[in-house]
N, C-alpha and C positions, 0 to 999 in steps of 0.2 A: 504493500500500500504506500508506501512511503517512495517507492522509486517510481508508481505510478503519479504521484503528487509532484513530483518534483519534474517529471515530465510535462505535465501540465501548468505546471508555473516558467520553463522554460518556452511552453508554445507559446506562451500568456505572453512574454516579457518579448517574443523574436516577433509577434505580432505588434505590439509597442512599439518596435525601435521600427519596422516598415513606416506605421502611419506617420512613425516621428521623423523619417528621412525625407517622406514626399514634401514635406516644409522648411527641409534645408537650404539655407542660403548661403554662399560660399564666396569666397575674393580671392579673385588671380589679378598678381600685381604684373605691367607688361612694361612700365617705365623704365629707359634707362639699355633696353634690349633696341637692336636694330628690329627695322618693321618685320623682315622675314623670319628675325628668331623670334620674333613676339607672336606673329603668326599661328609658327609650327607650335611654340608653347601651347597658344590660346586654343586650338583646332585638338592639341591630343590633352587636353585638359578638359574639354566639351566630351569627349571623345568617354575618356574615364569617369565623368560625372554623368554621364547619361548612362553607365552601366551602374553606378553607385543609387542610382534612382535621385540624386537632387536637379529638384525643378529651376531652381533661380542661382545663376551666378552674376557677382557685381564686377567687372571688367578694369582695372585701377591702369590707365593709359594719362594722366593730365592732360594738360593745356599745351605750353610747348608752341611749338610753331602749325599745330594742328595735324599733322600730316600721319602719327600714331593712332590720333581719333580715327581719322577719315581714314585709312587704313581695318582699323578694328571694326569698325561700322559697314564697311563696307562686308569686311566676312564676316560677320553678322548674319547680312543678308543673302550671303548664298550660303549658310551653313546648314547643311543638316540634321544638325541637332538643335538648332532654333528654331522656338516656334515663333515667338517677337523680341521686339529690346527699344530701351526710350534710354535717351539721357537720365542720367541720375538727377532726384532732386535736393534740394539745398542740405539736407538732412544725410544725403547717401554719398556725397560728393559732390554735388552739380553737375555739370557737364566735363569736369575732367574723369567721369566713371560711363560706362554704359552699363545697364541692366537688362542681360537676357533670359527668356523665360525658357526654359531649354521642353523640350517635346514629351 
C-alpha cells in the first residue's frame, strides 16, 4: 500500500510540474553576439524550449544601432516555433526585448 501511494503522489506531482511548465516564461540574452551567432543561438534555443513545453520566451537583443532587433524580428517571423511576438513592454524591457509566444 505504501508503494502504491507513493506512486500516486508521484503521478500527482509529474502532472503538477506539466500544467506548471505550459506557463513558463524564459530569457535568452543575444547582446553582445554577432547577428549570425545570435541567430543560430536564438533558432536552437526555440528549438529546445518547444521540446521543454515552454510557451513564452522574452528575447534580450537592446537598442544598439537597431540592426540585432531587426534581425531577431525578422526570424521571429519565419520561425517555426513561433506562433506570434510584440515588442516588450515598459515592464519587460521595452522595445530593447521581443516577446515570442512559441507554438
Amino acid at each position: 500500500e505504501e508503494l502504491k501511494a507513493s506512486n500516486e503522489e508521484l503521478q500527482s506531482m509529474n502532472e503538477e510540474l506539466q500544467s506548471t511548465n505550459e506557463e513558463l516564461t524564459t530569457s535568452k540574452e543575444v547582446r553582445g553576439k554577432r547577428v549570425d551567432e545570435a541567430l543560430a543561438f536564438m533558432n536552437s534555443s526555440l528549438d529546445r524550449m518547444d521540446r521543454q513545453g515552454i510557451k513564452t520566451v522574452i528575447i534580450i537583443h537592446g537598442h544598439g544601432t537597431g540592426a540585432m532587433k531587426q534581425a531577431v524580428r525578422e526570424a521571429l517571423k519565419m520561425s517555426i516555433y513561433v506562433r506570434d511576438f510584440r515588442p516588450g513592454e515598459m515592464g519587460e524591457g521595452g522595445d530593447g526585448v521581443s516577446v515570442a509566444s512559441l507554438r
